[in-house]
MITOR-867872 format. One record per residue (C-alpha): residue number from 1; residue in one letter; x, y negated, z negated. Coordinates in steps of 0.1 Angstrom, whole numbers. Example, Ala and Ser with C-alpha at 12.3 -4.5 7.8 and 13.67 -1.06 7.14 Angstrom:
REM residues 2
[rec 1,A,[123,45,-78]]
[rec 2,S,[137,11,-71]]
REM end
This chain:
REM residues 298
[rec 1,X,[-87,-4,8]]
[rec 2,X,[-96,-41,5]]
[rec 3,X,[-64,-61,10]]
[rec 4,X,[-71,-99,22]]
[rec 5,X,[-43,-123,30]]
[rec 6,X,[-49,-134,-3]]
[rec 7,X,[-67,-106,-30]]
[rec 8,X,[-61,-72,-27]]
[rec 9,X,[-82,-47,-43]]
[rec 10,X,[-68,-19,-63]]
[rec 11,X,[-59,-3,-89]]
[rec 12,X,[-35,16,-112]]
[rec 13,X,[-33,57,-111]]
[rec 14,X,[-26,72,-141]]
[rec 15,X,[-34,110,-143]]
[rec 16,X,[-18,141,-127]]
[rec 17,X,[-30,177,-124]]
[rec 18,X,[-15,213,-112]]
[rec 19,X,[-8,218,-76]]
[rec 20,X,[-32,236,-59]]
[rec 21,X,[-27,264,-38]]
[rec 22,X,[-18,257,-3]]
[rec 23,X,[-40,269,26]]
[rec 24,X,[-29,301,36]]
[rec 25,X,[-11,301,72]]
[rec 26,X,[-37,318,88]]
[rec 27,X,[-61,292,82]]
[rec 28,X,[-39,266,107]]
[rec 29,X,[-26,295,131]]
[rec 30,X,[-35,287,166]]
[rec 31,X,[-51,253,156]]
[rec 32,X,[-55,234,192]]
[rec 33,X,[-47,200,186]]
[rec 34,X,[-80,179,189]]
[rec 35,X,[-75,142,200]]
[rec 36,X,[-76,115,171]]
[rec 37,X,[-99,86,161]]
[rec 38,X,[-66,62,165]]
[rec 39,X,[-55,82,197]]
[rec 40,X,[-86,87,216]]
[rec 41,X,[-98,66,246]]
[rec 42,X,[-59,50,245]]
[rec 43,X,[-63,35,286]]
[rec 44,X,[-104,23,280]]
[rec 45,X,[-104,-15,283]]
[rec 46,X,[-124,-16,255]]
[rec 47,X,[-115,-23,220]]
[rec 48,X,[-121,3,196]]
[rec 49,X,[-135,-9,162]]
[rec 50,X,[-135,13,130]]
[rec 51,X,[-147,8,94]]
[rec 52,X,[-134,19,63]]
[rec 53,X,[-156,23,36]]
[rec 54,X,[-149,37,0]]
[rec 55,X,[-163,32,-37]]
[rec 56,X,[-164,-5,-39]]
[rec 57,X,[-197,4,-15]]
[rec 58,X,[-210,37,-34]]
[rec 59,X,[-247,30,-36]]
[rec 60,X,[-253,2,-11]]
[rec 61,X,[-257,-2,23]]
[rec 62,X,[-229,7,50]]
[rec 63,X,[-217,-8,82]]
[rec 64,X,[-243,-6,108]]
[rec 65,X,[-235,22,130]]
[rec 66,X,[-235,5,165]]
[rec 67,X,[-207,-19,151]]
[rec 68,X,[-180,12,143]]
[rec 69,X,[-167,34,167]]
[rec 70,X,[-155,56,137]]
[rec 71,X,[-150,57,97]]
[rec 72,X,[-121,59,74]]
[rec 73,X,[-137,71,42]]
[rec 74,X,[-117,67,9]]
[rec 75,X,[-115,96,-10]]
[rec 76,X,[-108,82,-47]]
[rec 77,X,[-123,60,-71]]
[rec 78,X,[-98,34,-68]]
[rec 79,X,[-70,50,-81]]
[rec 80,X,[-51,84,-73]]
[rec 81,X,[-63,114,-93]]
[rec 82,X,[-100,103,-96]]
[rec 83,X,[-129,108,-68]]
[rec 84,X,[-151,83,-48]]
[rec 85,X,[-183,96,-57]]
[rec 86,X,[-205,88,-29]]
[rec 87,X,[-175,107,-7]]
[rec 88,X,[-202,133,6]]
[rec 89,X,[-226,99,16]]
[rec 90,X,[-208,85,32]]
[rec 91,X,[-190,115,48]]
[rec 92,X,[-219,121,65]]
[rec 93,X,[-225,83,78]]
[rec 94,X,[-192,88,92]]
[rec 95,X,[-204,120,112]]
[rec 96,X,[-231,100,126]]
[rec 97,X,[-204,76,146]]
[rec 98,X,[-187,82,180]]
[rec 99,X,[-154,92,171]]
[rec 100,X,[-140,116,141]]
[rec 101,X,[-137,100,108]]
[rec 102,X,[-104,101,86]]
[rec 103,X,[-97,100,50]]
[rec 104,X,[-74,73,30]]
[rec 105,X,[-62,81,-7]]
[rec 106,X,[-49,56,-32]]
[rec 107,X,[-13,62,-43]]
[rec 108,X,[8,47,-70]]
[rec 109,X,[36,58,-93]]
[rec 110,X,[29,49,-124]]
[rec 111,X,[63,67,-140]]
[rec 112,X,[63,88,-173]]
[rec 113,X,[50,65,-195]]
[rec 114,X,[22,50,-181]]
[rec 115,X,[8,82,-164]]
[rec 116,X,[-17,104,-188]]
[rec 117,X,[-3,136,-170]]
[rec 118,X,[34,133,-160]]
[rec 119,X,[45,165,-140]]
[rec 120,X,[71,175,-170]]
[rec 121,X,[83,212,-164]]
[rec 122,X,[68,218,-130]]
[rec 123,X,[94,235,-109]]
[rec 124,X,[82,234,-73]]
[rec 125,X,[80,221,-52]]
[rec 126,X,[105,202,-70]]
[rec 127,X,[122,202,-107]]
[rec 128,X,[110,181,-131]]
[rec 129,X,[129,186,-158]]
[rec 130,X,[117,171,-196]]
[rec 131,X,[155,164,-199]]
[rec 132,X,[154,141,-168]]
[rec 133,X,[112,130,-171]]
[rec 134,X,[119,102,-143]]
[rec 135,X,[141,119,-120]]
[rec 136,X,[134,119,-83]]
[rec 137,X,[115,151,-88]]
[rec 138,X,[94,147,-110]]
[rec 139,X,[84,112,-88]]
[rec 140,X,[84,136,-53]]
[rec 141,X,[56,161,-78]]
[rec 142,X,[35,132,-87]]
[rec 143,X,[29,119,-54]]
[rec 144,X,[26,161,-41]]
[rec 145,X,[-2,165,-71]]
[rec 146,X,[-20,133,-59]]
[rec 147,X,[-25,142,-23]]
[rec 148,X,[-35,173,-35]]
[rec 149,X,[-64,161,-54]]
[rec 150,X,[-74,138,-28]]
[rec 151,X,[-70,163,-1]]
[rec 152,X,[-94,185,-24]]
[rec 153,X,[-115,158,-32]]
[rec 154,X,[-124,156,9]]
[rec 155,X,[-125,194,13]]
[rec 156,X,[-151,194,-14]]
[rec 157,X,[-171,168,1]]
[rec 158,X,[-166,181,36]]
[rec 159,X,[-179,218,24]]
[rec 160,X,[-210,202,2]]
[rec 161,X,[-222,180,33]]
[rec 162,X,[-218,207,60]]
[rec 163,X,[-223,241,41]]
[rec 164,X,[-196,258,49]]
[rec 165,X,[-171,283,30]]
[rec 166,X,[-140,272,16]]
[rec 167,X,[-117,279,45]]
[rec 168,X,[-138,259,69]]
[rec 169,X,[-140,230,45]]
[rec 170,X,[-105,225,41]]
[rec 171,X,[-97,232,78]]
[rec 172,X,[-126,201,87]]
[rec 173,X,[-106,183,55]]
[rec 174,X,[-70,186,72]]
[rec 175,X,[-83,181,111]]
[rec 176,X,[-82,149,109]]
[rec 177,X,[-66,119,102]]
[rec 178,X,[-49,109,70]]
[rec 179,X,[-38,75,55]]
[rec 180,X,[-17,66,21]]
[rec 181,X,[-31,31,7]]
[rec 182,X,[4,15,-2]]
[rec 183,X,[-8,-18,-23]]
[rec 184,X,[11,-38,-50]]
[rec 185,X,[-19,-38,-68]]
[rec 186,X,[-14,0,-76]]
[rec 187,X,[13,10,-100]]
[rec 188,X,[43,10,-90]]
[rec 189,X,[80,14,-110]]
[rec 190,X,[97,-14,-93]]
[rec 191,X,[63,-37,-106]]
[rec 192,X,[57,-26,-135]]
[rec 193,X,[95,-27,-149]]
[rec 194,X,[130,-38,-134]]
[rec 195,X,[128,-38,-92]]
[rec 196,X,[165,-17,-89]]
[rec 197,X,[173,7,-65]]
[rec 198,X,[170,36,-86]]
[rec 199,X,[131,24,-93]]
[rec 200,X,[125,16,-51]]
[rec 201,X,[138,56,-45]]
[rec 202,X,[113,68,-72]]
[rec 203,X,[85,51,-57]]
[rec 204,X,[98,66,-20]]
[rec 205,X,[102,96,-32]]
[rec 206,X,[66,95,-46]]
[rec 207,X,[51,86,-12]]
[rec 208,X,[73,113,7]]
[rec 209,X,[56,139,-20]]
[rec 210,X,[23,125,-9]]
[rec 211,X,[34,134,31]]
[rec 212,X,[46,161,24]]
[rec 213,X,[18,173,9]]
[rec 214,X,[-10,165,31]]
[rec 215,X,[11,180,63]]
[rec 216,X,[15,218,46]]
[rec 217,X,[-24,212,42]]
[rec 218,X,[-24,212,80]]
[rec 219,X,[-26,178,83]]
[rec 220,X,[-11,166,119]]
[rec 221,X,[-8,130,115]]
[rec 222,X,[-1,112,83]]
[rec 223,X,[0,76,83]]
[rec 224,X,[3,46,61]]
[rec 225,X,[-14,14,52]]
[rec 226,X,[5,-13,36]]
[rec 227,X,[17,-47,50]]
[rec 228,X,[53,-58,52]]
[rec 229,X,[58,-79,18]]
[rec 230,X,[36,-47,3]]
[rec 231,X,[59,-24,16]]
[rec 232,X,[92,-40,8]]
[rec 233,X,[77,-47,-29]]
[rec 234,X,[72,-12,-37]]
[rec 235,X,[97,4,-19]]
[rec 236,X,[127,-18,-12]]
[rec 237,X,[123,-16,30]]
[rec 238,X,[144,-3,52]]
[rec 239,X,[178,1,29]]
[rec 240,X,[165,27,8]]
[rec 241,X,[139,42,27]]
[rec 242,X,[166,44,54]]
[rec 243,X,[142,51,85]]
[rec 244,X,[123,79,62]]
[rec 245,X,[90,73,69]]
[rec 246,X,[98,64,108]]
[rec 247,X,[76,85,124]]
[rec 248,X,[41,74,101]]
[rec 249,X,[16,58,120]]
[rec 250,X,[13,22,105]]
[rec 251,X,[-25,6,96]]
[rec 252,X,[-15,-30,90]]
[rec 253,X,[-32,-49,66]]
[rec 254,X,[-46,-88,58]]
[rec 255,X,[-56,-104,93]]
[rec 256,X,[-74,-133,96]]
[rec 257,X,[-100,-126,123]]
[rec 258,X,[-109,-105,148]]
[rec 259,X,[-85,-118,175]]
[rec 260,X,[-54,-118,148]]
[rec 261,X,[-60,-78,145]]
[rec 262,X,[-63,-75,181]]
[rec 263,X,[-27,-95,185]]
[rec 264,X,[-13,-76,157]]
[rec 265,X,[-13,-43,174]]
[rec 266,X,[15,-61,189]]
[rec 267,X,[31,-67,156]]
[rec 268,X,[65,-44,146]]
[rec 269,X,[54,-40,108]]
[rec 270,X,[68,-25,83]]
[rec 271,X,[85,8,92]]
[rec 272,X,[97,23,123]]
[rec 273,X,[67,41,133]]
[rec 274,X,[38,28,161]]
[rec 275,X,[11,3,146]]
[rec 276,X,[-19,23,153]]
[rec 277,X,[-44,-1,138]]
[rec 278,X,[-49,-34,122]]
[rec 279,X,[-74,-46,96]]
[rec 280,X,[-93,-76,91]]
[rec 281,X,[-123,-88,74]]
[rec 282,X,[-157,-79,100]]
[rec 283,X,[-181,-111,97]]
[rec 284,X,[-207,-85,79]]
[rec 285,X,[-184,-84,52]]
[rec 286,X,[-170,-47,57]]
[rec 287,X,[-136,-42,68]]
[rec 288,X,[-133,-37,99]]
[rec 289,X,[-101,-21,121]]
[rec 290,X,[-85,-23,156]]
[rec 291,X,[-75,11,172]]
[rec 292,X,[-38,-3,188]]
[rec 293,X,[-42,10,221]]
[rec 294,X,[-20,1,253]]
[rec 295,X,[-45,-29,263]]
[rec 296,X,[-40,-44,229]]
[rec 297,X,[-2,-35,227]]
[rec 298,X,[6,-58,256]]
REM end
């Protein structure tokens, strides 16, 4: 999660593995909502600064804790299907800050012959059929496995830094909020070989997996980090996606400054849904993040 105007930082994903079991619903019955890190203090004239911080700073230091507000902590090594593995360290520097941290996984969709584990003959949540290995459904399984194993990744973290059980881990895991690192960097089937529309509603169909996924895990809000050239890139904008990511929270990537993130808040980007928060580089060298609030929206 290290997109400049210029270099973005990522990688390609390349592995898949079994879906987990979901939570059961008793686990999420009479949840009462608890107020976001990207909600929270909306009408404060402030302006609410986050960090995200993920493996690229796994054994050094971390943003000082008077400059965030709150922490988006990555929860794979680059790539989907791997694990940041200073996820419980810097977990816990996140618990330190004002507000409630979130989690961010890497995505791509690497298709059947680039990924080391394709789901071939999974059946659910959708087909994927060794007669059809790049059909829709076996792109929508890919991108379910993934958040799974991200989602995983953060519930084992949250349950080795707080001692917890298992359901309390992945109840603190799914509390909060979520984001999907969409970056061109990753791999995607519309960059790696012919850009058609078939290859744009493979990579959507990936990312809605990923949604879906994370939200039967309990998680209430589910948004997306990309920037509009990004976004078109890997999945062909608004005709094919066809409004079906409209109600995502946006993170918009690749400001300048400071007062460029602030102004972007103000920005439509790149789906249909609210910009919630804006990135740009913090003069520490940590990335730093405007919360979007109505001040900043204009």
């Amino acid at each position: 999660m290290q997109y400049r105007p210029i270099i973005v930082v990522a990688a390609i994903s390349s592995a898949t593995i079994g879906i987990p079991a979901a939570p059961a619903a008793s686990e999420n019955a009479g949840r009462a909502p608890i107020p976001s890190a990207i909600a929270a203090r909306s009408t404060s004239n402030a302006v609410i600064v986050g960090r995200d911080v993920s493996f690229p700073q796994c054994g050094g230091s971390m943003p000082r804790e008077r400059g965030a507000a709150f922490g988006v902590l990555g929860t794979n090594n680059g790539t989907s299907f791997t694990r940041n593995p200073c996820l419980v360290t810097e977990l816990a520097w996140a618990k330190r800050l004002a507000l409630p941290p979130a989690f961010y996984a890497n995505t791509g969709n690497p298709g059947p012959r680039r990924a080391k584990h394709w789901p071939l003959g999974q059946t659910a949540p959708k087909v994927c059929a060794a007669s059809d290995p790049n059909s829709l459904g076996c792109s929508y399984d890919y991108g379910w496995n993934a958040a799974w194993a991200s989602y995983t990744a953060a519930t084992d973290a949250a349950q080795r830094l707080h001692g917890v059980d298992r359901v309390n881990a992945r109840y603190r895991a799914a509390n909060v909020d979520w984001w999907l690192d969409i970056e061109t960097m990753n791999s995607w089937q519309p960059i790696d070989g012919p850009a058609t529309t078939a290859a744009y509603r493979r990579d959507v169909a990936t990312i809605a997996g990923e949604v879906d996924a994370l939200r039967i895990a309990g998680v209430a809000r589910v948004g997306i980090y990309s920037t509009p050239q990004q976004w078109s890139q890997i999945t062909g904008g608004s005709k094919v996606t066809q409004g079906r990511f409209s109600d995502a929270p946006q993170w918009l990537a690749g400001y300048a400054s400071h007062a460029a993130a602030v102004a972007g808040c103000a920005h439509p980007g790149f789906t249909r849904g609210p910009v919630r928060m804006t990135q740009y580089l913090g003069a520490d060298g940590f990335d730093a993040n405007i919360v979007c609030t109505e001040r900043n929206l204009g």
